[in-house]
C-alpha positions as CSV (number, residue, x, y, z in Angstrom):
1,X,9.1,5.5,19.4
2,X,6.4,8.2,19.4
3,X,9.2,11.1,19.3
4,X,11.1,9.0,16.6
5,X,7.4,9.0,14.6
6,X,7.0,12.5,15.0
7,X,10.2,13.9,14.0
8,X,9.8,11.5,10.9
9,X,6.3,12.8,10.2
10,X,7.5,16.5,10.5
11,X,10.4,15.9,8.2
12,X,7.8,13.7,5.8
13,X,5.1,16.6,5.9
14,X,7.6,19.7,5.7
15,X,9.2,18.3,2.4
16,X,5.6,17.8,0.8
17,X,4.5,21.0,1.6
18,X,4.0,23.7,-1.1
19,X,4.5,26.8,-0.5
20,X,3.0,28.7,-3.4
21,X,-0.7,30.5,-2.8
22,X,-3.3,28.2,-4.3
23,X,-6.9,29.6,-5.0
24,X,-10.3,27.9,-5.5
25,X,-12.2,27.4,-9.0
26,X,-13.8,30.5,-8.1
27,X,-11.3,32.3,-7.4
28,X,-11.4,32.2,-3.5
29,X,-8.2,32.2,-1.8
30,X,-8.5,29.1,0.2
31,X,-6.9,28.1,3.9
32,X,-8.0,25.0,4.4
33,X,-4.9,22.8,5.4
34,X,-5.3,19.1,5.2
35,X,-2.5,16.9,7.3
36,X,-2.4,13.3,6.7
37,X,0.4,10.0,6.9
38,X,0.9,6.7,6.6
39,X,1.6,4.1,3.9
40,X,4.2,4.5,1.3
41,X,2.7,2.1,-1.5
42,X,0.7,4.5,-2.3
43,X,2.1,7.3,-2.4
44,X,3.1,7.5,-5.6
45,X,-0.5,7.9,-6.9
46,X,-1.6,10.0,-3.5
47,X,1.6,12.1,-4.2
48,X,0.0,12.7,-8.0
49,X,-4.2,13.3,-6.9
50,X,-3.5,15.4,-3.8
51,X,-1.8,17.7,-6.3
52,X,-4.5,18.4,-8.8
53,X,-7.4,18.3,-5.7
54,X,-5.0,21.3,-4.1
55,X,-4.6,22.7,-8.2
56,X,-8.9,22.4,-8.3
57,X,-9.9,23.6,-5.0
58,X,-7.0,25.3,-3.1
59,X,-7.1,23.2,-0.5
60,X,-4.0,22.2,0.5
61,X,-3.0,18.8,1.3
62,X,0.4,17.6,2.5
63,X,1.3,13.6,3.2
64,X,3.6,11.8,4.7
65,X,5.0,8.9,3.6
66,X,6.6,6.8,6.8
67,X,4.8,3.4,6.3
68,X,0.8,2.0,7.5
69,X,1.8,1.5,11.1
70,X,3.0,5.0,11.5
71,X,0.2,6.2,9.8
72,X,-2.0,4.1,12.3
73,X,-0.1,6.0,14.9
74,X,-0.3,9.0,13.6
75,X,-4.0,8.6,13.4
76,X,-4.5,7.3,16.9
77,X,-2.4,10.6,18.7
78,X,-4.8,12.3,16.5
79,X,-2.5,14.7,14.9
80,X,-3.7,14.3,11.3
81,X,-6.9,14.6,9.7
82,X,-6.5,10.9,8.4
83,X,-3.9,8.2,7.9
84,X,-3.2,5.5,5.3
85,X,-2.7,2.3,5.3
86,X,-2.3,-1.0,3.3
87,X,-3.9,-3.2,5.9
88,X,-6.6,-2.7,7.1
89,X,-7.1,-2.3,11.3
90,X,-8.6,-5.8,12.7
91,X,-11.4,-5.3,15.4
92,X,-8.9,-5.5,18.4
93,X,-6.7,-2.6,17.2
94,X,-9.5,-0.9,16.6
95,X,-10.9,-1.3,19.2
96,X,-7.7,0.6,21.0
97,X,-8.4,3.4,19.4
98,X,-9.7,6.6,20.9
99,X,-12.9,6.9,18.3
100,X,-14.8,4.9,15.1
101,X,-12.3,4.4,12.3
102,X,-13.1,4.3,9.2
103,X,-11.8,1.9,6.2
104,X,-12.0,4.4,2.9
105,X,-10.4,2.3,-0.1
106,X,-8.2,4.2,-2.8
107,X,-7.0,2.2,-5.0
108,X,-5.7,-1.5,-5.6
109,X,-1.8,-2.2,-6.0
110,X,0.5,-4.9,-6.7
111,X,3.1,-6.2,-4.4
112,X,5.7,-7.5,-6.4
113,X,8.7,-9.7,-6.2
114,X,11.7,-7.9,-7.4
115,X,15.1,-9.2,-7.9
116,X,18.6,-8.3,-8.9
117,X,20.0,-10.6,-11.1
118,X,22.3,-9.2,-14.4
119,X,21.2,-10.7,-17.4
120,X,18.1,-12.5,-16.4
121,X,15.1,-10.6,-17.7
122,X,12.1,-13.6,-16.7
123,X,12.0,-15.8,-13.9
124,X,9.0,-17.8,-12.3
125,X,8.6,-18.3,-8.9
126,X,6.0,-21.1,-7.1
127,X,4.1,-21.0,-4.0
128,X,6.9,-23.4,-3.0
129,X,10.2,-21.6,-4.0
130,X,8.6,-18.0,-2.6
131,X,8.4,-20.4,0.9
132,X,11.7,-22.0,0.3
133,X,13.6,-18.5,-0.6
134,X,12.3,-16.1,2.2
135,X,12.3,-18.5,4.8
136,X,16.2,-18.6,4.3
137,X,16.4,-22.8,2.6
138,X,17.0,-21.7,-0.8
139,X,20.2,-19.7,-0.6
140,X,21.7,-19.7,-3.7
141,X,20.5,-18.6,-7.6
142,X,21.3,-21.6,-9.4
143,X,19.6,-24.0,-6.7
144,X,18.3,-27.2,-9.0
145,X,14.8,-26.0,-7.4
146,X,14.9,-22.5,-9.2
147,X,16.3,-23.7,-12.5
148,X,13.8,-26.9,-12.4
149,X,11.1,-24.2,-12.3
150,X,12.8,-21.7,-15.6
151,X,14.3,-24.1,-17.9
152,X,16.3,-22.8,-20.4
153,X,17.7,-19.7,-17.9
154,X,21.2,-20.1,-17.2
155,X,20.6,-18.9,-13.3
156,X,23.6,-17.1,-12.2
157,X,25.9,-18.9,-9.2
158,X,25.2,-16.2,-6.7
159,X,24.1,-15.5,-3.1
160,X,20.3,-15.0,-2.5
161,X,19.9,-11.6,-0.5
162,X,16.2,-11.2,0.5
163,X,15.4,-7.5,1.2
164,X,12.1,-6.7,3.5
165,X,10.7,-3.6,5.2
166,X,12.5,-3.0,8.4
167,X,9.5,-0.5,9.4
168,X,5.6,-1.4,10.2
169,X,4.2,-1.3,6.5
170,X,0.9,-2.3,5.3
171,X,3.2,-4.0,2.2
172,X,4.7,-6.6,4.5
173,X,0.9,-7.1,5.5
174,X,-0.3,-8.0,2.2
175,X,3.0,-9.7,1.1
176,X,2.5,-12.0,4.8
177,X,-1.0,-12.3,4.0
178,X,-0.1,-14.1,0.8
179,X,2.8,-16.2,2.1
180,X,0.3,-17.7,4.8
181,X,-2.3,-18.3,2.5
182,X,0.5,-20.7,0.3
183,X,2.7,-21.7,2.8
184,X,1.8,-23.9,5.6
185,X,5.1,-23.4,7.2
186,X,5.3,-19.4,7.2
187,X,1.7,-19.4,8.7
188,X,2.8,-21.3,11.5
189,X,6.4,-20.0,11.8
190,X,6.0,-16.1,11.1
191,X,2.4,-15.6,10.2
192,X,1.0,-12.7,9.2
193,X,1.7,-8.7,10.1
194,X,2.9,-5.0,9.5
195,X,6.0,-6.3,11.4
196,X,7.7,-9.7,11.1
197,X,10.0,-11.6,13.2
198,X,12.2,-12.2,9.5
199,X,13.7,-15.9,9.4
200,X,16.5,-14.2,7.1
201,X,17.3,-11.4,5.3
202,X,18.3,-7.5,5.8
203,X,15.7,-4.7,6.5
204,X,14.9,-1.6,4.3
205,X,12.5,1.4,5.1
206,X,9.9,2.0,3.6
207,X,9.2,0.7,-0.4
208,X,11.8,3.7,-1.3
209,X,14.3,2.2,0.9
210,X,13.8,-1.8,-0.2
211,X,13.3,-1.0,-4.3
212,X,17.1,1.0,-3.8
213,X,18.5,-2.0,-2.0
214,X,17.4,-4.5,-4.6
215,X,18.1,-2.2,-7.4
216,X,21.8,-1.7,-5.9
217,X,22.3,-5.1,-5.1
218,X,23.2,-8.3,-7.4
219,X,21.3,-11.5,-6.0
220,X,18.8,-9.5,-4.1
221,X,15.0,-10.3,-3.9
222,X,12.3,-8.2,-1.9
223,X,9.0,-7.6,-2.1
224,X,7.5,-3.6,-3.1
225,X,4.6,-1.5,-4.1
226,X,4.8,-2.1,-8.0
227,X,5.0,2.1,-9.1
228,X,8.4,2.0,-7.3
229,X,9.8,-1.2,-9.2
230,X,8.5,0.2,-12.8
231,X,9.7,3.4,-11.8
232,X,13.3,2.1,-10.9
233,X,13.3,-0.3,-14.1
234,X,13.9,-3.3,-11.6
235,X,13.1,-6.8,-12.6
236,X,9.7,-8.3,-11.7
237,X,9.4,-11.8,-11.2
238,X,6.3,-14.0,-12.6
239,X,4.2,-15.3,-9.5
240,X,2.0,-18.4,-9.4
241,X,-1.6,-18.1,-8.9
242,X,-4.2,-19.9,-7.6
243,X,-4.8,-21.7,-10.8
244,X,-1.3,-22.0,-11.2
245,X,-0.7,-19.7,-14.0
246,X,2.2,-17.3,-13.6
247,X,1.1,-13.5,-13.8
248,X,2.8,-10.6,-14.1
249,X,1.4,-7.7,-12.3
250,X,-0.9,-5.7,-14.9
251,X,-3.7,-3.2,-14.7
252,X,-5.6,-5.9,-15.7
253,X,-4.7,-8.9,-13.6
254,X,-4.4,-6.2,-10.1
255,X,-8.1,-5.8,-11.1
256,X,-8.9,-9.5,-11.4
257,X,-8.0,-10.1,-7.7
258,X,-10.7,-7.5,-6.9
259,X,-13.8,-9.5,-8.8
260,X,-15.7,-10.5,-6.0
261,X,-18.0,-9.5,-3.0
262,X,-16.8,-7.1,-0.9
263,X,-18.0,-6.6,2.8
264,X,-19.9,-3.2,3.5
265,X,-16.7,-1.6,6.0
266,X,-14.5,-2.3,2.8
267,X,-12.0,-4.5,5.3
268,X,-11.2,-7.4,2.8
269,X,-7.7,-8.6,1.7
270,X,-7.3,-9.7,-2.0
271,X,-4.4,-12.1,-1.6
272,X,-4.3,-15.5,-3.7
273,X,-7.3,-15.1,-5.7
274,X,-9.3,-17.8,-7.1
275,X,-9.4,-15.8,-10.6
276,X,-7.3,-17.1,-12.9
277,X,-6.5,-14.2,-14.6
278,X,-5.4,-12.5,-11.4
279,X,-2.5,-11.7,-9.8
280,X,-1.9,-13.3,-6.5
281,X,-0.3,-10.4,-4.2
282,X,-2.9,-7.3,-5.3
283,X,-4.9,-5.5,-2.4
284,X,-6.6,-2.2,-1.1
285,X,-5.2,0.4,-0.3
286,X,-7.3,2.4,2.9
287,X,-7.4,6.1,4.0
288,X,-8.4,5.7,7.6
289,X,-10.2,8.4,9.5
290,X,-12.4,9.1,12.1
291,X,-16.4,8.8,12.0
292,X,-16.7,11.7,14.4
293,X,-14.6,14.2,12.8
294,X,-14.5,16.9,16.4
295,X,-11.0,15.9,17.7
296,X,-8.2,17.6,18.3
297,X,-9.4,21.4,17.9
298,X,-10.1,20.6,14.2
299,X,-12.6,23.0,12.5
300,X,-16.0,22.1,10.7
301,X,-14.4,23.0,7.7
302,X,-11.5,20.8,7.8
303,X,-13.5,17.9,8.9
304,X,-15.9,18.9,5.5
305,X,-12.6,19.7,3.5
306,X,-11.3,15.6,4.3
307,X,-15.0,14.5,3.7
308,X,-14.6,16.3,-0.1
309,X,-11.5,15.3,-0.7
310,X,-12.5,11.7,-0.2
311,X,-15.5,11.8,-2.2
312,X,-13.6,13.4,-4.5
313,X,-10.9,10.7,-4.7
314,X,-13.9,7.9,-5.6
315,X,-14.9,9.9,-8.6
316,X,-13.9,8.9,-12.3
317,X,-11.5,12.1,-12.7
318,X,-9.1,10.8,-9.7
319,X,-9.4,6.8,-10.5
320,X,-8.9,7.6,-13.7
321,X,-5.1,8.7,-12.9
322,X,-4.8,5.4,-10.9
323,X,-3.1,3.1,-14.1
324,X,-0.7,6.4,-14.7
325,X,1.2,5.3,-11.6
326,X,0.5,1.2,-12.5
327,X,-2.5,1.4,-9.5
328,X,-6.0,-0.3,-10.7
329,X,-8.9,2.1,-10.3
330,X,-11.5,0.8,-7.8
331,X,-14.4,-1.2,-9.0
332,X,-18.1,0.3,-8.8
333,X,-18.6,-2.0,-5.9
334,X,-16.4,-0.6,-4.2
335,X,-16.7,2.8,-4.8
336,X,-20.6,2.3,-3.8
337,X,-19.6,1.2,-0.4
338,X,-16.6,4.1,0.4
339,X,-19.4,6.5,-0.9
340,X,-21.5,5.1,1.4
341,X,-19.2,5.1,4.7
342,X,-18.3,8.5,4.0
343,X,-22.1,9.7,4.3
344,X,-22.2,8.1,7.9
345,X,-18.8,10.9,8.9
346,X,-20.1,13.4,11.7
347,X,-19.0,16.9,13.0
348,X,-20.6,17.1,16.7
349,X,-23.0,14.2,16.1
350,X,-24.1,16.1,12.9
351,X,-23.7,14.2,9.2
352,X,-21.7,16.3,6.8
353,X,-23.0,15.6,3.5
């Protein structure tokens, strides 16, 4: 599995590279090379900032996308200067690893439900049909349950094909964390995880890999970063909330789900919020990284260049990109508190801002 991850992480970082010779605002050829992996529902809007930061400073930054637990891997063999990931490490796993991680959010997302079904341009889905379709009892479109739920839709007599992540993603942790927070049965049958024991359905990798089965496959449903379902033009489904109002995934109602306290280490998920303007399946995104940033013969400078970059990343140039690539930008709150984590990151004991 390691070899698999690093061959994938090779091929991942070699086709993000640039090759062209960037320079710094002051004209200084920089470098400074800046390795990192992991989650692919971001990547859409890390794929966009890491751009400009290497256009603005010349540092160059390269990411691969091969999903949160191979980022967490990738992190833990220390062979990047950070990782990514949609959810975030619980105290035993990080307790495994071989120094202090740190929880930096990005951004917040939407997971969204996205079907396959010709013709159908709106459909609702309860707490109870979500349960019902992905644990494999609702098979078939035009179930009296579905249509009950969106009268007036002539539902289409067709096999249900769920789609889900066949590789450890951060997505099928917040999608899980949802489905145990409304379903009773799923908690206690498949629970909650970067990797599932799946009651029914075929795998995908990565939110690349599920958005172009469900886009290339009539009756399908799966769950995906939101940027890869707008990008494809595939059909979103309404999702009930808390209040039990059916919201689409917005700017605004992704940023709804964040309205609340959020702990100091940033490790919080947003599932099922009790706003009612939310939507229900919105959470974090994390760049993970070490507190002591000596490992692995890195340099001062790199470990100063990540430290930069970050910072960088909570200011109102980069968040402001965040909506471009249908990502909400991070609330003050939270931006105090990543600022704040970052000015506890070390090089030989030493702080580095």
């Amino acid at each position: 599995m390691r070899k698999f991850l690093a061959l994938a992480l090779a091929v991942a970082l070699l086709s993000s590279c640039s090759t062209s010779t960037k320079k710094s605002a002051d004209g200084a050829q920089s470098d400074i090379k800046l390795t990192a992996a992991g989650a692919t529902f971001p990547l859409p809007f890390y794929n966009m900032v890491f751009k400009q930061y290497t256009d603005e400073t010349g540092a160059q930054v390269t990411y691969g996308g091969i999903g949160s637990g191979g980022g967490i891997r990738s992190l833990g063999d220390q062979v990047v200067d950070f990782g990514a990931t949609d959810g975030y490490l619980a105290d035993d796993k990080l307790a495994e690893m071989p120094g202090e991680v740190l929880h930096i959010p990005t951004c917040i997302g939407a997971v969204v439900i996205a079907y396959n079904l010709p013709g159908i341009e709106e459909l609702k889905l309860s707490d109870e049909l979500l349960e019902k379709i992905f644990m494999g009892e609702i098979t078939k479109w035009d179930d009296a349950q579905i249509a009950a739920n969106n009268e007036g839709i002539q539902l289409p007599s067709m096999d249900i094909t769920v789609v889900h992540r066949s590789d450890g993603s951060g997505t099928t942790q917040i999608f899980s964390d949802y489905m145990t927070k409304i379903s009773e049965k799923w908690a206690s049958q498949v629970g909650v995880g970067k990797s599932l024991n799946w009651p029914v359905g075929m795998g995908a990798k990565g939110n690349p890999g599920v958005a172009g089965t469900v886009s290339q496959t009539s009756g399908s449903i799966g769950y995906i970063g939101s940027e890869f379902a707008f990008a494809q033009k595939i059909s979103m489904a309404k999702v009930e909330n808390s209040s039990g109002n059916y919201v689409l995934p917005t700017i605004e109602s992704i940023s709804a789900a964040a309205q609340g306290d959020i702990p100091d280490d940033t490790r919080i998920m947003l599932t099922n919020s009790s706003d009612p303007a939310s939507y229900p399946i919105s959470g974090f995104t994390w760049i993970i990284l070490y507190k002591e940033q000596n490992y692995n013969n890195r340099s001062e400078a790199q470990a100063k260049q990540t430290v930069d970059l970050l910072n960088w990343l909570m200011g109102d140039k980069a968040q402001g990109e965040a909506p471009k690539v249908h990502y909400a930008p991070l609330p003050k709150l939270a931006v105090e508190k990543a600022k704040a984590i970052l000015g506890t990151v070390t090089y030989n004991g030493q702080p580095l801002q």
